[in-house]
N, C-alpha and C positions, 0 to 999 in steps of 0.2 A: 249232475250235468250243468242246472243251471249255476250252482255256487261255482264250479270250475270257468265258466266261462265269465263270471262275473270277475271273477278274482283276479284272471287274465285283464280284464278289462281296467279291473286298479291299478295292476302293474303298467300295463301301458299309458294310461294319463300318469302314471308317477314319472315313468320315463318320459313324455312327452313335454310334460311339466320343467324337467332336468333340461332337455336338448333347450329348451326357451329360455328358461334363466342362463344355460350357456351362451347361447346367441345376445341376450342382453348384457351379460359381460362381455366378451369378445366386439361389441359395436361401440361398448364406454372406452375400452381401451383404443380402439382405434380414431375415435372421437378427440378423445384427450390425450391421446401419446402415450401416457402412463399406465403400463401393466399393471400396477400396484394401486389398488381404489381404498386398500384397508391394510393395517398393520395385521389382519389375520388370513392377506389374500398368502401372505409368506411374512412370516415373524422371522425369518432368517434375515431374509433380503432387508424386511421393515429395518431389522436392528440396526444394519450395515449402513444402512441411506440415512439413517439417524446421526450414526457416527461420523460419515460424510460431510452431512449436511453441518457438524460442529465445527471439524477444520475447513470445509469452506469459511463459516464465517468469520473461524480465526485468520488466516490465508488471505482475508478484504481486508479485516483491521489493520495486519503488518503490512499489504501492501500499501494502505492506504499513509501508513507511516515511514514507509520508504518513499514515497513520493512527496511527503508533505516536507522529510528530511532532507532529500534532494536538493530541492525548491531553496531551503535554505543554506544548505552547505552553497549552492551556487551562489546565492546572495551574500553569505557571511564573505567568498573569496574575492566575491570584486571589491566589496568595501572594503576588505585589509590590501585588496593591488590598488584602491584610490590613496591607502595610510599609505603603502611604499613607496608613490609616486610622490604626496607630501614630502616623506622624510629625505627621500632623496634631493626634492628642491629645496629641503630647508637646509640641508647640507651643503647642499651650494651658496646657498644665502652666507651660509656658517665659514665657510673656506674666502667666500670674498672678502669677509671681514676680517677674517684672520691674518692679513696680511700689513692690514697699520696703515692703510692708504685711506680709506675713509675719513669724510668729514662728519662731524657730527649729524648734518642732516641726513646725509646718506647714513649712516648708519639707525637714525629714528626710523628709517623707511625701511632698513631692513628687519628693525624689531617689530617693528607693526606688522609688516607679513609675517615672520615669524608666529605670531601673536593671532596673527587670524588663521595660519596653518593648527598653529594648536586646539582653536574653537573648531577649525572642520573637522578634525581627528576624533576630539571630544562628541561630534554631532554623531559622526560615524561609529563611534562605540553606545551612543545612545539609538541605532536603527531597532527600524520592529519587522518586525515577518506581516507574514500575508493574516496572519490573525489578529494584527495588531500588538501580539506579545515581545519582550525583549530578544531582538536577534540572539545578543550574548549576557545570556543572565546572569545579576547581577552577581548572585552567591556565587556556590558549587554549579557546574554546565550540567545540563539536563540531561538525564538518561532513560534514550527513549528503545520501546522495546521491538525488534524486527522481527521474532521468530521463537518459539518456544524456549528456547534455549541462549537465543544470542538479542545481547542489547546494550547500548554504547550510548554516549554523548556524538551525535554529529559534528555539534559546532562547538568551542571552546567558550568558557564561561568572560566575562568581560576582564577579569583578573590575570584572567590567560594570554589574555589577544593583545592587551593593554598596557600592561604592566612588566617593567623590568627593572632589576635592580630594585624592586619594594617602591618604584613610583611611578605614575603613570603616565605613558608618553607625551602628553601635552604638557608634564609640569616639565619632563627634560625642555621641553621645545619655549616653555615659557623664560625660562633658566638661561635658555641659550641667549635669545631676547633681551633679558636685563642686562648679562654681560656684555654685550653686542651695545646696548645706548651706552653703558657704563665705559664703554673700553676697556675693559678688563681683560686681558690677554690671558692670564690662567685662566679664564672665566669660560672664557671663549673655548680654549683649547680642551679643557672637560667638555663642554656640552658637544667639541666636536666625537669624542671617546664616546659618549652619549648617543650620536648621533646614530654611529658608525653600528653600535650592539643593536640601538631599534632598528634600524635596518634588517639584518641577521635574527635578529628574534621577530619580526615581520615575517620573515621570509619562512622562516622553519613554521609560524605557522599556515602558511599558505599552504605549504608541503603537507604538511598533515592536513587541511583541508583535501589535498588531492589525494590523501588516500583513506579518508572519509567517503568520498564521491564513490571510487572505483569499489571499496567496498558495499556499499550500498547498492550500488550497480550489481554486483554479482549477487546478492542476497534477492534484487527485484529480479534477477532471471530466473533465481530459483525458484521463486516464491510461484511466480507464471508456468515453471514447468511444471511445479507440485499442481498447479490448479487445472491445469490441463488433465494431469494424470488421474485425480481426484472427479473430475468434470468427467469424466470417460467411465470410470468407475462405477461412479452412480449414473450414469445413461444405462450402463450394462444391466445395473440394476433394477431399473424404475421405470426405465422407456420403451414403450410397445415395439417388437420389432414387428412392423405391418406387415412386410412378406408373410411370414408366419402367423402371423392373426385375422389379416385377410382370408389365408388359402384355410384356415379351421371355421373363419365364419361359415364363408360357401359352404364348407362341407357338410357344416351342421344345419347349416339354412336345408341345404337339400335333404340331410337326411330326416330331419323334421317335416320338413313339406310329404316325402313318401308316405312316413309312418301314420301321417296325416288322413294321408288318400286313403291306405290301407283300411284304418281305424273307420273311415267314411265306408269304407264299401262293408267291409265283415259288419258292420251296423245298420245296414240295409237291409238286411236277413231279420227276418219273420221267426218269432217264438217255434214255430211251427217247422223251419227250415233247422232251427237249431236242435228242437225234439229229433227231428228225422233223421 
């Protein structure tokens, strides 16, 4: 009789023991948010939040390089709309000359701008980004990567933006310049042919800058609805739902507290009550 009621008595502090470790789990999770305190509260879940948590921080890098690319496709296009507004004034510089009514002064005056249009173009192909590095590098353009799978050069390398016909648009503009003090009328009439292609190879690349941007654009939407969806994912996984953890704490609280009282009173009773 006394072993039986002893043994009873193990069971119940084991049990009591259990409903208390449960309550002190059920109070960390609602503390913390996170259902998960151990990769052996659920090795399933753990695994999944793991995996999670890697394309999160792939999903930060690419977006963080979709915005950095942005930044500068919008920077590389104004500086090639400052080249196009150049080329187009030096074109005009170039068409007044062109017509034989110039005096020699006037025309040093139009080389000389000419001449300083060619240094702004050259400064404009020498810009840096927000890191200080070359907007349009000077090799091969840089190939920056968005997404597992997808990755491009945003902005075109300096050879690209710059260069037509195998020489670089300051030297057409320089070119134009000479012939223009020289009076050289073929001279003139080439670097207007000159003139007219940077224009048009200006412009085709601005055009590919605009669908640099839109692309980028839609790859940062995606990137944000993956992260949404990813951010959701691992909530499901890792974060206490309180309804549900509140209303098991009370429950266990109380059933604890009873089995408590219980255990107090049947422990009240005298060797003597239990013989009897």
């Amino acid at each position: 009789m006394i072993n039986a009621t002893g043994n009873r008595m193990t069971r119940e502090i084991a049990r009591q023991t259990q409903l208390a470790d449960r309550i002190d789990q059920l109070q960390i999770q609602v503390s913390t948010g996170k259902r998960l305190q151990r990769a052996s509260d659920d090795p399933v879940a753990a695994r999944r939040i793991a995996t999670i948590g890697t394309a999160q921080a792939s999903a930060t890098t690419w977006a963080a390089n979709v915005a950095t690319a942005s930044a500068q496709v919008s920077q590389a296009d104004a500086a090639l709309g400052s080249v196009s507004n150049l080329l187009v004034r030096a074109r005009e510089l170039a068409l007044s000359a062109a017509n034989g009514t110039m005096n020699a002064s006037d025309r040093a005056s139009v080389a000389a701008e000419l001449a300083g249009i060619a240094d702004e173009i050259d400064g404009l192909a020498a810009s840096r980004d927000a890191n200080g590095e070359a907007l349009f590098a000077s090799g091969t353009a840089k190939i920056v990567r968005f997404d597992a799978d997808v990755s491009f050069a945003p902005v075109p390398s300096a050879a690209d933006a710059f260069v037509v016909g195998g020489n670089p648009l300051s030297t057409g503009l320089r070119d134009a310049a000479a012939a223009i003090a020289a009076a050289d009328t073929a001279g003139i009439n080439a670097a207007l042919d000159t003139l007219a292609a940077s224009i048009s190879h200006v412009a085709d690349q601005r055009a590919a800058m605009g669908l640099s941007a839109g692309r980028l654009e839609r790859i940062g939407d995606g990137l944000a609805a993956r992260g949404i969806a990813l951010a959701d994912e691992r909530s499901a996984a890792e974060d206490t739902d309180m309804h549900v953890a509140i209303a098991q704490l009370n429950a266990t609280t109380l059933t604890l507290e009873a089995a408590q009282a219980s255990f107090a009173r049947i422990n009240r009773q005298t060797l003597f009550d239990i013989l009897g």
